[in-house]
C-alpha positions in Angstrom: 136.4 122.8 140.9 134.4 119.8 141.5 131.8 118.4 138.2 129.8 116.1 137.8 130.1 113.8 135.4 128.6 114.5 131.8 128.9 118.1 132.8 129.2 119.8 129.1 132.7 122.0 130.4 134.8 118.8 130.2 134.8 119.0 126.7 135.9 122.5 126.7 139.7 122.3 127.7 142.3 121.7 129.8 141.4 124.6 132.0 138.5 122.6 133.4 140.8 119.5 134.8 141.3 116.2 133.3 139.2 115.0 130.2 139.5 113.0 127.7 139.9 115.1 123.9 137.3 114.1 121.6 138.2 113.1 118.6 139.2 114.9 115.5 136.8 115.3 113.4 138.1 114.4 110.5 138.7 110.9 111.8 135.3 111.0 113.4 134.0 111.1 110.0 136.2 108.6 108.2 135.4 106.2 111.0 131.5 107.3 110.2 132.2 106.7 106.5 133.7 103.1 107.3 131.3 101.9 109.6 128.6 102.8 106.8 130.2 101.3 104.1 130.7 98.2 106.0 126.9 98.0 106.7 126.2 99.0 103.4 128.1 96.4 102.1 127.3 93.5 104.6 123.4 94.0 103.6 124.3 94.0 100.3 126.0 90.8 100.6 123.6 89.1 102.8 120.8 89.9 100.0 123.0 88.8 97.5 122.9 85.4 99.1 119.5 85.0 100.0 119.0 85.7 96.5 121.4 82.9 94.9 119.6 80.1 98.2 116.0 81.0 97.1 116.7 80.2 93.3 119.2 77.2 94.7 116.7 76.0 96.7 113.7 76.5 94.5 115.6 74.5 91.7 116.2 71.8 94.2 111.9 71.9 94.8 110.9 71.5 91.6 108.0 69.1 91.4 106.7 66.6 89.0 105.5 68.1 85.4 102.5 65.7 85.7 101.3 66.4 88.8 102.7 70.2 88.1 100.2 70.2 84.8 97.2 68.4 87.0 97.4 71.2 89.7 96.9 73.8 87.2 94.3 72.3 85.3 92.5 72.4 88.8 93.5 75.8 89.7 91.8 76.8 86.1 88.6 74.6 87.0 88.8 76.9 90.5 89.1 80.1 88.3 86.2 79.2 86.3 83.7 78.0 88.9 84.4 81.5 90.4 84.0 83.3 87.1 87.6 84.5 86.6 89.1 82.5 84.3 90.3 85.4 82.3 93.6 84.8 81.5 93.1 83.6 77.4 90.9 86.3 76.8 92.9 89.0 78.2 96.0 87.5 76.3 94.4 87.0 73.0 93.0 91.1 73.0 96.6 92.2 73.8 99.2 89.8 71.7 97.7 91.8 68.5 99.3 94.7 69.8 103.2 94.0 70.0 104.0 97.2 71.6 101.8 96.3 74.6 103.2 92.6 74.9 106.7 94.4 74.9 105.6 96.7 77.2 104.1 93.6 79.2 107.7 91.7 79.0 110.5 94.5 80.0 107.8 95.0 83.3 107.8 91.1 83.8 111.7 91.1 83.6 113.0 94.6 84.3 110.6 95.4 87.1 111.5 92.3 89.3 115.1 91.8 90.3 116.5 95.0 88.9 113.5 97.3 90.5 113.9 95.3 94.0 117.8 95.5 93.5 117.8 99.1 93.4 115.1 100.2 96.0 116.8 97.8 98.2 119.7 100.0 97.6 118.2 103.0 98.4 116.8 101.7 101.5 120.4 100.5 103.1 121.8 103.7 102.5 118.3 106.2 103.3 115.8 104.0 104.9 118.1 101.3 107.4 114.8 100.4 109.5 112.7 100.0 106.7 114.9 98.3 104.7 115.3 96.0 107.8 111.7 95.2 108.2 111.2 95.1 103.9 114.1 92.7 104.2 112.9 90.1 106.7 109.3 90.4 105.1 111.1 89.3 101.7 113.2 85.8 103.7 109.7 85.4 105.6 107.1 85.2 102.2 109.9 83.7 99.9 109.8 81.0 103.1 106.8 80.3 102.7 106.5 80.3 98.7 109.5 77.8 98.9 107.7 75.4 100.7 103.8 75.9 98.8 106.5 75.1 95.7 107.4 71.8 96.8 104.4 70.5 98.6 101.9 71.9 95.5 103.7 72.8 92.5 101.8 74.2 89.7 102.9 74.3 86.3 101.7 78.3 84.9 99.7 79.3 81.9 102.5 78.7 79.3 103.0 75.4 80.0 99.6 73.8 81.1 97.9 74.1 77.8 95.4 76.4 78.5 95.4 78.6 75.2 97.7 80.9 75.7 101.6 81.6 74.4 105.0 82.3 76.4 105.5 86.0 75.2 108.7 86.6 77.1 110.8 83.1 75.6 109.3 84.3 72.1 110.4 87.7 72.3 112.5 88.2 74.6 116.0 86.6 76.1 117.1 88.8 79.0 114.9 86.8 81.5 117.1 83.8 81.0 120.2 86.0 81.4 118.6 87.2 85.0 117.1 84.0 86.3 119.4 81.1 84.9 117.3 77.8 83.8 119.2 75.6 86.2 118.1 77.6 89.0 114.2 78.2 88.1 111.1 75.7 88.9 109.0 75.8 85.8 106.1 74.6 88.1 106.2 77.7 91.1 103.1 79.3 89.4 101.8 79.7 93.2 101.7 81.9 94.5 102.9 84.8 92.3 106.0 86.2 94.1 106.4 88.5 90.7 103.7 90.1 92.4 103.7 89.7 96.2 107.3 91.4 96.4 106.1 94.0 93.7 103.7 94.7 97.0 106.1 95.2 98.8 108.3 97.3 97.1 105.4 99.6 96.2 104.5 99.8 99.8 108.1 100.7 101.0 108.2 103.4 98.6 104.8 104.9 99.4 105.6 104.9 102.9 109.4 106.0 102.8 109.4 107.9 99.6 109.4 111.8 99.5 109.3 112.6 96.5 106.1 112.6 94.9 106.6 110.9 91.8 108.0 108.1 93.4 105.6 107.9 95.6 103.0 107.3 92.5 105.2 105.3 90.9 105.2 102.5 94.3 101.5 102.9 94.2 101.0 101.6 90.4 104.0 99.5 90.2 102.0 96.2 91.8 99.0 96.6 88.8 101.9 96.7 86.8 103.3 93.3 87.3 100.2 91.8 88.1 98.9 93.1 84.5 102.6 91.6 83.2 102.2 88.0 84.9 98.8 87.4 82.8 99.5 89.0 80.2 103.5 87.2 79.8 101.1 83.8 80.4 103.5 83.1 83.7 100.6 83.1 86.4 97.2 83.1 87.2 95.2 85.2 88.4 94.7 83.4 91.7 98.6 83.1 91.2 98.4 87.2 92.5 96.0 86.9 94.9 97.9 84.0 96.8 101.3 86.2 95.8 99.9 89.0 98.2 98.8 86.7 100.4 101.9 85.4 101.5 104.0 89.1 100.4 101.3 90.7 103.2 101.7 87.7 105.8 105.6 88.0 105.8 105.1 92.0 106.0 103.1 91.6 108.8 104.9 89.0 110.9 108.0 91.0 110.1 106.2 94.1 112.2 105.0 91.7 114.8 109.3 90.8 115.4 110.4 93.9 114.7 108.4 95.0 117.8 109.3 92.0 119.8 113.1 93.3 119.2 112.3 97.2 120.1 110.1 95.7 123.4 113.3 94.0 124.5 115.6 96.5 123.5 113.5 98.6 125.9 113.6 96.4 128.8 117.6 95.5 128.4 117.7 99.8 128.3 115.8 99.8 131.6 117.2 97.3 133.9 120.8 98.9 132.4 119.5 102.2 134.2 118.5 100.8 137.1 121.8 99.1 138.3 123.3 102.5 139.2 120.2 102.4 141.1 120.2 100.1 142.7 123.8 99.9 143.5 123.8 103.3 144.9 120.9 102.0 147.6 
């Protein structure tokens, strides 16, 4: 009996001729099991280091406190011509009410790292493609906030004098514990990457969430932390504007390569079936 090859029945036994057994599938599920821990764990690893070169590198950026304090008094000037120079006021009608400024500092803190640390998660292990394209839209907009830090730093509410009080070194001292001192530029008020990767993380989860309340939850969480940054005194409110700027830039040139990659991947896929082709004629 003559088949051709690919023909189903070659799986089926020795009774059909020669083939090649599959494999158990026992082991065909360990090896699953290892090659997605592997992934699982080379992501994790390769965030883990961008992490530790954007703060090293950021650290290494940090700009002059004079010129830092000039920028932001100019920035201000900017907010005020435009008529959104709003950042005392807010601050002053929400300090009287503690519970609110706490509220303010855990989403400043918590709602950062931890928040993009677990989502991130989820996405390696649920989501691969869209934790793919979320992760190269993080390197690309933390690319370009790295070098608006060095070539404009700007020193933030807290410490340009502008009426308003650090709420998260007064009451709080978990910050310091996530983002060591040595490692943060006091003067990377712009753009507000707080918020810009707040964006992004509230845009992967409405898109690749099913759950409902997740869902919401991406949705509110960027008013969240842009509320926090103002309210904690650590940006602007240009600061969150510029922020999704750059979050939205890096999102979008991360779809423009993503499609690049699945265009060639297409082409390699059809010259690869054309050989047989070709070499048949």
């Amino acid at each position: 009996m003559t088949m051709a090859y690919g023909d189903p029945r070659w799986l089926q036994g020795p009774a059909y001729g020669r083939y090649a057994p599959p494999a158990r599938p026992s082991r065909t599920l360990a090896a699953a099991r290892r090659i997605g821990t592997s992934r699982v764990a080379l992501q994790a690893a390769g965030v883990v280091l961008a992490y530790f070169v954007y703060f090293l590198v950021r650290g290494f950026t940090e700009g002059n406190e004079a010129q830092a304090v000039d920028h932001a008094h100019t920035l201000v000037a900017f907010e005020q011509r435009m008529g959104f120079f709003w950042e005392p006021s807010i601050q002053r009608h929400v300090v009287e009410h503690h519970w609110v400024t706490t509220l303010a500092n855990w989403m400043y803190i918590w709602g950062h790292w931890p928040l993009i640390a677990v989502v991130a998660a989820w996405l390696v292990v649920k989501r691969p493609a869209a934790f793919t394209l979320t992760r190269n839209a993080f390197l690309i907009s933390g690319g370009i906030g790295v070098c608006i830090f060095a070539l404009y730093p700007v020193a933030p509410p807290r410490l340009a004098d502008v009426g308003v009080i650090d709420t998260v070194t007064l009451y709080s001292h978990s910050y310091r514990v996530l983002q060591p001192p040595a490692f943060v530029n006091q003067y990377a008020a712009v753009p507000s990457l707080h918020f810009g990767w707040d964006l992004l993380i509230g845009i992967v989860l409405v898109r690749e969430a099913r759950w409902l309340p997740v869902r919401a939850f991406g949705a509110v969480v960027p008013f969240l932390m842009a509320a926090a940054i103002v309210v904690t005194a650590n940006h602007y409110i240009f600061d969150a504007l510029a922020g999704g700027a750059v979050a939205l830039t890096g999102l979008a040139l991360a779809t423009v390569l993503r499609g690049l990659g699945e265009r060639a991947a297409r082409e390699q896929a059809a010259r690869a079936d054309a050989r047989p082709l070709q070499a048949a004629a």
